[in-house]
Each structure stands twice: as structure tokens, then as C-alpha cells.
C-alpha positions as CSV (number, residue, x, y, z in Angstrom):
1,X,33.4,-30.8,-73.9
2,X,35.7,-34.0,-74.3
3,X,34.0,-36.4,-76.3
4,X,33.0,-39.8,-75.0
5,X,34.0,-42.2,-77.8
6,X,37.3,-42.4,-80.3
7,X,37.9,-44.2,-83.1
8,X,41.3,-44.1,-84.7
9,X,43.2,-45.5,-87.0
10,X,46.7,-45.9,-88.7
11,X,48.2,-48.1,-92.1
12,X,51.2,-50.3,-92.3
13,X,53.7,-49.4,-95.0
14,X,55.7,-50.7,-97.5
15,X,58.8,-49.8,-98.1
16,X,59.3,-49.4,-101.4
17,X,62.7,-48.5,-101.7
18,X,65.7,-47.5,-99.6
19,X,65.6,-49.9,-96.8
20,X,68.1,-49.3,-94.2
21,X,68.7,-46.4,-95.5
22,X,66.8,-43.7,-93.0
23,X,68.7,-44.4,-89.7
24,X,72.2,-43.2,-91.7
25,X,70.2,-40.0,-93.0
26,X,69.8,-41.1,-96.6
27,X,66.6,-41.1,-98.6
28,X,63.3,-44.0,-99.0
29,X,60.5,-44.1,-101.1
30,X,57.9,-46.1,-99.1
31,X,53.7,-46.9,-99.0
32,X,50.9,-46.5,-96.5
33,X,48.8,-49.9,-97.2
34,X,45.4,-51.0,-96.4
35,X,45.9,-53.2,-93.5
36,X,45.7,-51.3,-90.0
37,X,46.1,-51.0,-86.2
38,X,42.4,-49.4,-85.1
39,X,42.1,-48.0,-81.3
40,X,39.0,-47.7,-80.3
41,X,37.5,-46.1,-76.7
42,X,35.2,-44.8,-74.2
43,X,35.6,-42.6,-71.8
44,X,35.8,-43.6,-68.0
45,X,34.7,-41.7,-64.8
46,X,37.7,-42.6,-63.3
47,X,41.3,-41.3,-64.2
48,X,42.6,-45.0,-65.5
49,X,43.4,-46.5,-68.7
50,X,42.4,-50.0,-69.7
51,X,43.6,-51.3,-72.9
52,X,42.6,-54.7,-74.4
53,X,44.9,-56.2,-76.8
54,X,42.8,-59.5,-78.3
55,X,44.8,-60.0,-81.1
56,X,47.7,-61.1,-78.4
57,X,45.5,-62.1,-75.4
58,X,46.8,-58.9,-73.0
59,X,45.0,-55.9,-71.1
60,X,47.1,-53.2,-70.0
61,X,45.4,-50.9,-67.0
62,X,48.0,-47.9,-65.6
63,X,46.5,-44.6,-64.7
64,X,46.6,-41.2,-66.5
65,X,48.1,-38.9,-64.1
66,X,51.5,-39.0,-63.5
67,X,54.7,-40.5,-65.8
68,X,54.6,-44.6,-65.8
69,X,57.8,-47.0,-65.1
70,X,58.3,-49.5,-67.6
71,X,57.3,-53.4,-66.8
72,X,58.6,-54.8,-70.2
73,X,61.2,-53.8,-72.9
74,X,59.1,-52.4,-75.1
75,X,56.5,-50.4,-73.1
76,X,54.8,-48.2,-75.9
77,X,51.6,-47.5,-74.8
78,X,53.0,-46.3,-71.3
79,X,56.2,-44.8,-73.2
80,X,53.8,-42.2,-75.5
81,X,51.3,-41.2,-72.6
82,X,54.7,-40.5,-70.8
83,X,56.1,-38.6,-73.8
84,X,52.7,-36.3,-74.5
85,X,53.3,-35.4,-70.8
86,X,56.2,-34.5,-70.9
87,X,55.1,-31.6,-73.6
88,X,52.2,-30.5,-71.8
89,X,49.2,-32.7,-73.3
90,X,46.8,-33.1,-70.2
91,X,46.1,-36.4,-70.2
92,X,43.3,-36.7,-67.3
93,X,40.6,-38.6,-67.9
94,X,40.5,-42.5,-68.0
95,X,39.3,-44.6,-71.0
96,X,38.2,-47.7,-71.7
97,X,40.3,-48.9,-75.1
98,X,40.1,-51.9,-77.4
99,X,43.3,-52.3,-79.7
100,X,42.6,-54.3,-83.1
101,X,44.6,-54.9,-86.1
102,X,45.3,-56.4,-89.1
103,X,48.9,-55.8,-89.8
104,X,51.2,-59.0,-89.3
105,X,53.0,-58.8,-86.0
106,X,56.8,-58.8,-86.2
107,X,56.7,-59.5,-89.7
108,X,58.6,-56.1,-91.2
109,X,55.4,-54.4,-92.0
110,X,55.6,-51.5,-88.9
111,X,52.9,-52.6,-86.9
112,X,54.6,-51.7,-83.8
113,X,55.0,-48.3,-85.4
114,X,51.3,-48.1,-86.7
115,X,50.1,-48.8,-82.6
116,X,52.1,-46.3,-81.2
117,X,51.4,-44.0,-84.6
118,X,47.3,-44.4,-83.5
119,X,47.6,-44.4,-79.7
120,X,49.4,-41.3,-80.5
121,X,46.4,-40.0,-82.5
122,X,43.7,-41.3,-80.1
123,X,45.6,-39.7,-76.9
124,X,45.8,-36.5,-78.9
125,X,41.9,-36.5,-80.0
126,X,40.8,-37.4,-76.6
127,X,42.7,-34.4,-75.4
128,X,41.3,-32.2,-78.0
129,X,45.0,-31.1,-79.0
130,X,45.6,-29.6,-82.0
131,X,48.4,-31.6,-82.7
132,X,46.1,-34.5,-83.4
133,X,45.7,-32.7,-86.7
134,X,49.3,-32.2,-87.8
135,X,50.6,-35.6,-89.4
136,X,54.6,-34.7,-88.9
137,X,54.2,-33.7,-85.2
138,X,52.4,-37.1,-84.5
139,X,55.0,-38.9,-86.1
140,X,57.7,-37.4,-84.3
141,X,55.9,-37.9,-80.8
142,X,55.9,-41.8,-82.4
143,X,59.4,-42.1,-82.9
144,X,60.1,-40.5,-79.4
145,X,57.8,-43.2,-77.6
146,X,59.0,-46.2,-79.9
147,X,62.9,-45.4,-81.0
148,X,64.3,-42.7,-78.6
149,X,62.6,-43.5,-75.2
150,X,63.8,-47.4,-75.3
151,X,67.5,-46.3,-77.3
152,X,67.2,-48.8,-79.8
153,X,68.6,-48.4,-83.2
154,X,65.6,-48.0,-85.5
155,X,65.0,-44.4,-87.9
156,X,61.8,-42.4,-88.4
157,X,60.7,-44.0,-91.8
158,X,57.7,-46.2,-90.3
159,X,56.8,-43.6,-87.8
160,X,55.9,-40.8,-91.1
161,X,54.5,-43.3,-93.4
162,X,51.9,-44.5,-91.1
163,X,51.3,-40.9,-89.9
164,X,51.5,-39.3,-93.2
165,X,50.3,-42.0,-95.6
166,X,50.0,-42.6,-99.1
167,X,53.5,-42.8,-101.5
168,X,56.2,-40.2,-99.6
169,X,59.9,-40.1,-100.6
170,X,61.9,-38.6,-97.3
171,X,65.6,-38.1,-96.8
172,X,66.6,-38.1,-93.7
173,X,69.5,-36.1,-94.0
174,X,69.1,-33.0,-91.6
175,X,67.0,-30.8,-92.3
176,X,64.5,-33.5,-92.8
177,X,62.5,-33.4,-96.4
178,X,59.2,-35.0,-97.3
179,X,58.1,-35.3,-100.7
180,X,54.4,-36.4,-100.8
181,X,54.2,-38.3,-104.4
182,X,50.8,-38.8,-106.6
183,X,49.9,-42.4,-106.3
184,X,50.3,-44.3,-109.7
185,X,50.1,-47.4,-107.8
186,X,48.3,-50.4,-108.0
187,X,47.7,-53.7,-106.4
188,X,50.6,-55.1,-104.4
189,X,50.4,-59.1,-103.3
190,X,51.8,-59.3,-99.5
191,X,53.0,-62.7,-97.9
192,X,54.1,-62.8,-94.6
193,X,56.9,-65.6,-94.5
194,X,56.0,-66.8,-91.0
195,X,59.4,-66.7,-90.3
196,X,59.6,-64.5,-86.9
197,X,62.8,-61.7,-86.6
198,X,64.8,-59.8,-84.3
199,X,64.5,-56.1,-85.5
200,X,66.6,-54.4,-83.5
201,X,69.3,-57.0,-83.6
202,X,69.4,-56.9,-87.8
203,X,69.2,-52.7,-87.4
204,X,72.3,-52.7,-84.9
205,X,74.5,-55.0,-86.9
206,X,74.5,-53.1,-90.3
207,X,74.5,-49.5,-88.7
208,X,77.4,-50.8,-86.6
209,X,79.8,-52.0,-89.1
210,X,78.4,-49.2,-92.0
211,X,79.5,-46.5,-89.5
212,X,82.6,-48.2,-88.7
213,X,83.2,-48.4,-92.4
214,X,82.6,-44.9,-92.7
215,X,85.1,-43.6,-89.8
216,X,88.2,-45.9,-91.6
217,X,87.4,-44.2,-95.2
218,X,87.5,-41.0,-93.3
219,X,90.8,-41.9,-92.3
220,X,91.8,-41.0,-95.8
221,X,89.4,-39.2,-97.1
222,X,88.1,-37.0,-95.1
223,X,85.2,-35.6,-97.1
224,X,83.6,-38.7,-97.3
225,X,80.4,-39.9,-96.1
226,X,77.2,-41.6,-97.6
227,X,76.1,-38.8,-99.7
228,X,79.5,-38.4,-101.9
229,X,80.2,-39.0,-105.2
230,X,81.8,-42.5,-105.7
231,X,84.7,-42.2,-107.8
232,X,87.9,-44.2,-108.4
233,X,89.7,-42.8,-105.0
234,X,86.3,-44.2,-103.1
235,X,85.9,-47.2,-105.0
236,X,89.8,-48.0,-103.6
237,X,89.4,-47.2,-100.4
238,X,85.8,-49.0,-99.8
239,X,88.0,-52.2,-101.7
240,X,90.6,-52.2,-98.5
241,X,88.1,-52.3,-96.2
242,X,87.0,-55.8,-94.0
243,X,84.8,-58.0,-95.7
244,X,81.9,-57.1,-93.3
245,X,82.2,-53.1,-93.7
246,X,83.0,-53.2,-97.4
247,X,80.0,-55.2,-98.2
248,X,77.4,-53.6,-96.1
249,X,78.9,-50.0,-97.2
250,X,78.7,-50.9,-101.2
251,X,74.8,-52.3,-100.3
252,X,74.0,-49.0,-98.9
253,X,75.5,-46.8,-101.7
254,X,73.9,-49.4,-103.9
255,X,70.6,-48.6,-102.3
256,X,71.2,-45.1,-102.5
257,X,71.4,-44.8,-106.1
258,X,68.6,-46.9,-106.7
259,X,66.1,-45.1,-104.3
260,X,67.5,-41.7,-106.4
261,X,66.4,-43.6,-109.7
262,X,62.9,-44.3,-108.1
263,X,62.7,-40.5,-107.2
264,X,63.0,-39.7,-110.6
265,X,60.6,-42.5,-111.9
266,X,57.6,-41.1,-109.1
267,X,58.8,-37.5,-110.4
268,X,58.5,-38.4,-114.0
269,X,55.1,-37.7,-116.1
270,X,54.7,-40.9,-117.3
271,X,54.6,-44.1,-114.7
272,X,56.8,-46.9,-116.0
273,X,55.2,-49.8,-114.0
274,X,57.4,-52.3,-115.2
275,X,60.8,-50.4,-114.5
276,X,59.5,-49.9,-111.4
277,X,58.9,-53.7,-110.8
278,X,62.6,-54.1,-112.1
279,X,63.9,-51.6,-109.3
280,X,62.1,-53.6,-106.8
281,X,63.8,-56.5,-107.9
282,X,67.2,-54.6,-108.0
283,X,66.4,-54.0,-104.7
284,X,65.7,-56.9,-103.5
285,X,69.3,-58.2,-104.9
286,X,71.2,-55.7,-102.8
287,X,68.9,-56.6,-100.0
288,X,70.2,-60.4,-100.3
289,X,73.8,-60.3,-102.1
290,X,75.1,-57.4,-99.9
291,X,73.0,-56.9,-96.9
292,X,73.1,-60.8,-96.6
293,X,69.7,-60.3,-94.8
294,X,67.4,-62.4,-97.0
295,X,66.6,-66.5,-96.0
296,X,65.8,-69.1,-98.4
297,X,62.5,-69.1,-97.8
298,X,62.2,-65.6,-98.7
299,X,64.4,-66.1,-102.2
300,X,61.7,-69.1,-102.6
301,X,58.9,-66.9,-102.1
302,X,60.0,-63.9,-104.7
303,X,61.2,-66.4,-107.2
304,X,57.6,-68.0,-107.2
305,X,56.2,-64.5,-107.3
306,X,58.2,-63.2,-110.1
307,X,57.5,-66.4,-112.6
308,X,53.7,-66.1,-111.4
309,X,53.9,-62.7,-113.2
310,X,54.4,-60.1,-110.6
311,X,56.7,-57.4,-112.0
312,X,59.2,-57.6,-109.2
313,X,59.1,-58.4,-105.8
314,X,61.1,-57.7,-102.1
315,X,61.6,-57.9,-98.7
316,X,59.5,-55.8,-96.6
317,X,61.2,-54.7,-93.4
318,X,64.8,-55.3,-92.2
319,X,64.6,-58.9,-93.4
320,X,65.7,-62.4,-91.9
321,X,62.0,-63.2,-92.0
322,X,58.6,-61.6,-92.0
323,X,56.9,-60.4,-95.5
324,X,58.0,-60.0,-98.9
325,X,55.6,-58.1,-101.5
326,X,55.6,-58.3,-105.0
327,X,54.1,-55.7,-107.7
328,X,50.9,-56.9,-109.5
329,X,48.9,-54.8,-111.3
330,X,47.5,-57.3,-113.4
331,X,48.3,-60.8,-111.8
332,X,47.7,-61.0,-108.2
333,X,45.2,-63.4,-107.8
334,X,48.0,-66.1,-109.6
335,X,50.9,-64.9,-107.2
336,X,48.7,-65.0,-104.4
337,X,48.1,-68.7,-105.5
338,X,51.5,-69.4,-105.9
339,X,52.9,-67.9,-102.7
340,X,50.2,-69.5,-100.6
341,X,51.4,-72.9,-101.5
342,X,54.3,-71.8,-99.4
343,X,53.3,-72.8,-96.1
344,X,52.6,-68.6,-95.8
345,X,50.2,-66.2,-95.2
346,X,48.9,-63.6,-98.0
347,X,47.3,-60.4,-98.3
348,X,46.4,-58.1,-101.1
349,X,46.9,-55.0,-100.5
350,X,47.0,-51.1,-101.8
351,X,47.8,-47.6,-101.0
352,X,45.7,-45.8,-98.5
353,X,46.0,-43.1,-96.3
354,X,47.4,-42.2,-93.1
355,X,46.8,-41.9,-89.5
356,X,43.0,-41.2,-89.1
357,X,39.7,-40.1,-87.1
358,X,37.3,-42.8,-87.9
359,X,34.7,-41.9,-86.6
């Protein structure tokens, strides 16, 4: 018998290290955190969904039975029923649905990924699938309704942290490999710039003109790719390429190597938390100098952060806007302080898990 009332829930993330590194197959190191998209429902008599959204002022009513058109660009919830039907998942019955969250929207923190992660989860449960259990298949069901279905640029990163949760390392490179780490973490101060991005936009542009860089290397070297060795015969070659390619190629394979020295530090018996505040802040430089996708309010914000004590602080997300965090395990209430004279808004956060049953 199909129960009558869900909850579900499913975390935001951090990404620790290795941003825009999963859509070219390369490795991240990345956080489920405390703030969440819950889903909520009871079941109807009739064979409709109705979904209210109040944290944006929407409903959304379409029925269950058969594959919905889209009405807006990004149509998730119609976009994952339509996916689970197209493996089999009998989605029949109707439900009444309430949609809450305390993630910032569009503010680099995967809350788009972390609603379709949970709708995922709730449409599973409600059917009584047994995928609802397994983590990986949920997140791959995500990135089908969120990324594939819509063709827009974005990788699986967001999609497996928010199913998985916790601290994970993945690289992307096929065949895909998830490393679950132990959590030595501890609090993490979150400020959403209130600066509002384009995504997609930012994603496109750097895979664009890495890719391109890569195909004119391989002109000349045609071993190369993200994952090679960079030695004097690379270093000359990535030199003659166009401004644009050459500095969005060196940020990545700056990235690369510092995501790798991460690895080790999670993998190492004894938790440096003030190297690892350093390799935030490494990040972050890459991130701004190379990537070029940082704003002066953000540089504001993780300058305040880092001379209020944190240990090192970054953009969260693809960057021109939304959040920054900063590592504080002893000083968060004084960066939060700081940061919120910023005209910004501030959360502290820590690790928790991932896509869940509530109740």
C-alpha cells in the first residue's frame, strides 16, 4: 500500500575545490551543507500533481499520466516526472506538494540541483521504487531532468553532492569515481553576495574556449588533454595560444593540481585545517586572476573574511555573483559580523548529509 504522506529532503553543497572542473571530466572535492530544499506531500484521489512553490509565489498543477511539454526554459519538475517515465517508474497517483527551502536561489549554492535532487527522491518514494534508496541512481536521474533534458552546459557535481552528501571527491573522467571522505570539517560562514548570475552563460564561455584551447594544442601535440603532465613542450604550446584560451586553460590545469593536493590532504591522517584554508584561498586566486569570474564585491567580501580570521575563503558556484564561504572553525561569529556589514546576506553553515526520507 502507497503511503499517503512524504517528506523529503536534499542539502546544498559547497564546492570545495575543483570548480569548473567536472563538465571537462576532471576531479572536485565538494560539501553537502545544512541548508535544504524540503518537498513535502499528500496524496490525492485524483491522478494530478499540485505543487506550491511559496518561497517564489508559484503553484504548478500538470497531471501524472502521460509525458508533459515544457511551458518555461527550465521546466524541472515536469522534466524529472518525464524522465522516471521514461524508465518505467509508474507514476499514477496525484499529490498534493508543498516545496520549501532554505538554500539561496541563483546564488551558486545548487539549489536548482537540490529541487530536482528531492523531487527526484519524493517521486521515487511515493512510487515505492527501490531506486529511492540508491544515492548514485538518483543523482543520475537529477542530471538527466536538470542538464541533459534542457542541453545546457552544466556537469554532475551538484546533482551527487546533494544526493550523496557529506565531503566526496569525484573525477569525472569516465569511468566515473566517487571517493566518500571522513568529515574533519567544521563550521563554514556563507554570504550570499546578492549579486544575481547567469549560470549557464558563465559554464558555456569557459568550456567553449578551454575546449577550443584543447583542439589547437592537439594540433601539435596530439597526446594532450587535461589530464597530462605539463612539461616544457606544453608550457610552449599553451604560451602561443589566444589570450582567452591560454588563460582559461592554465586556470583549469591550475585547478587541477590543487584539487589533487586537497585529495591528498582529506586522504592524509592528520587534518591540516589551516593548509586547507590556504588551498581555498589558492583557489579562490585562480578563480579570479585566471577564470576572471570573480566581481569586486566578491574580492570585498573574502578580503573582509580573511582579516576577520577565517582561514581562507571562495567563491561558491560558477561566480559573477551569488555566495562566497570562508573556513571558520574558530571565528565565525566575527566574519559573520564583518561580512554582514556588506549590504549581504549570511549563513552559518556545516556538513550534513544527503538526500533524505524525513519522515
Amino acid at each position: 500500500m502507497k503511503e499517503k504522506e512524504i517528506s523529503v529532503s536534499a542539502p546544498g553543497r559547497l564546492c570545495l575545490l575543483g570548480e569548473h572542473q567536472d563538465y571537462f571530466g576532471l576531479s572536485i572535492i565538494a560539501a553537502a551543507i545544512n541548508l535544504r530544499i524540503s518537498i513535502s506531500g499528500k496524496k490525492r484521489q485524483d491522478e494530478m500533481f499540485h505543487i506550491n512553490l511559496p518561497d517564489i509565489g508559484r503553484t504548478e498543477e500538470f497531471p501524472t499520466k502521460k509525458e508533459q511539454a515544457y511551458n518555461q526554459k527550465r521546466d524541472y519538475l515536469k522534466s524529472a516526472v518525464n524522465i522516471l517515465k521514461r524508465v518505467g517508474v509508474p507514476l499514477t497517483s496525484g499529490w498534493d506538494c508543498t516545496v520549501k527551502g532554505s538554500i539561496p536561489i541563483n546564488s551558486g549554492t545548487a539549489s536548482s540541483s537540490a529541487l530536482v535532487v528531492a523531487w527526484i527522491k519524493f517521486l521515487l518514494e511515493s512510487s515505492r521504487d527501490k531506486r529511492a534508496e540508491m544515492a548514485e541512481a538518483i543523482a543520475e536521474f537529477a542530471f538527466s531532468a536538470e542538464v541533459a533534458e534542457f542541453k545546457e552546459p552544466g556537469g554532475k557535481m551538484d546533482h551527487y553532492v546533494s544526493s550523496l552528501g557529506n565531503v566526496i571527491s569525484i573525477n569525472f573522467a569516465a569511468p566515473m569515481k566517487i571517493e566518500k571522505f571522513k568529515n574533519p570539517l567544521k563550521t563554514f560562514v556563507l554570504a550570499d553576495s546578492l549579486i544575481k548570475k547567469e549560470t549557464t552563460n558563465t559554464l558555456g564561455f569557459i568550456k567553449s574556449h578551454v575546449l577550443q584551447g584543447v583542439s589547437s594544442i592537439q594540433e601539435r601535440i596530439k597526446s594532450f588533454n587535461l589530464n597530462s603532465t605539463i612539461g616544457p613542450r606544453e608550457k610552449d604550446e599553451i604560451k602561443k595560444l589566444p589570450d582567452k584560451e591560454r588563460r582559461l586553460i592554465s586556470g583549469t590545469l591550475m585547478t587541477r593540481d590543487i584539487t589533487a593536493e586537497g585529495k591528498r590532504l582529506f586522504l592524509s591522517d592528520e587534518f591540516d585545517h589551516t593548509y586547507f584554508g590556504l588551498l581555498l584561498s589558492k583557489q579562490q586566486d585562480v578563480l579570479r586572476d585566471y577564470l576572471q569570474v570573480s566581481v569586486p564585491k566578491i574580492d570585498k567580501m573574502i578580503d573582509v573574511s580573511l582579516e576577520a580570521g577565517a582561514l581562507g575563503a571562495k567563491i561558491n558556484g560558477s561566480g559573477e555573483g551569488g555566495c562566497i564561504f570562508a573556513y571558520t572553525p574558530e571565528k565565525s561569529e566575527e566574519v559573520t559580523e564583518a561580512i554582514k556589514r556588506l549590504d549581504t546576506k549570511v549563513y552559518i553553515v556545516h556538513i550534513d548529509e544527503g538526500a533524505r526520507k524525513d519522515k
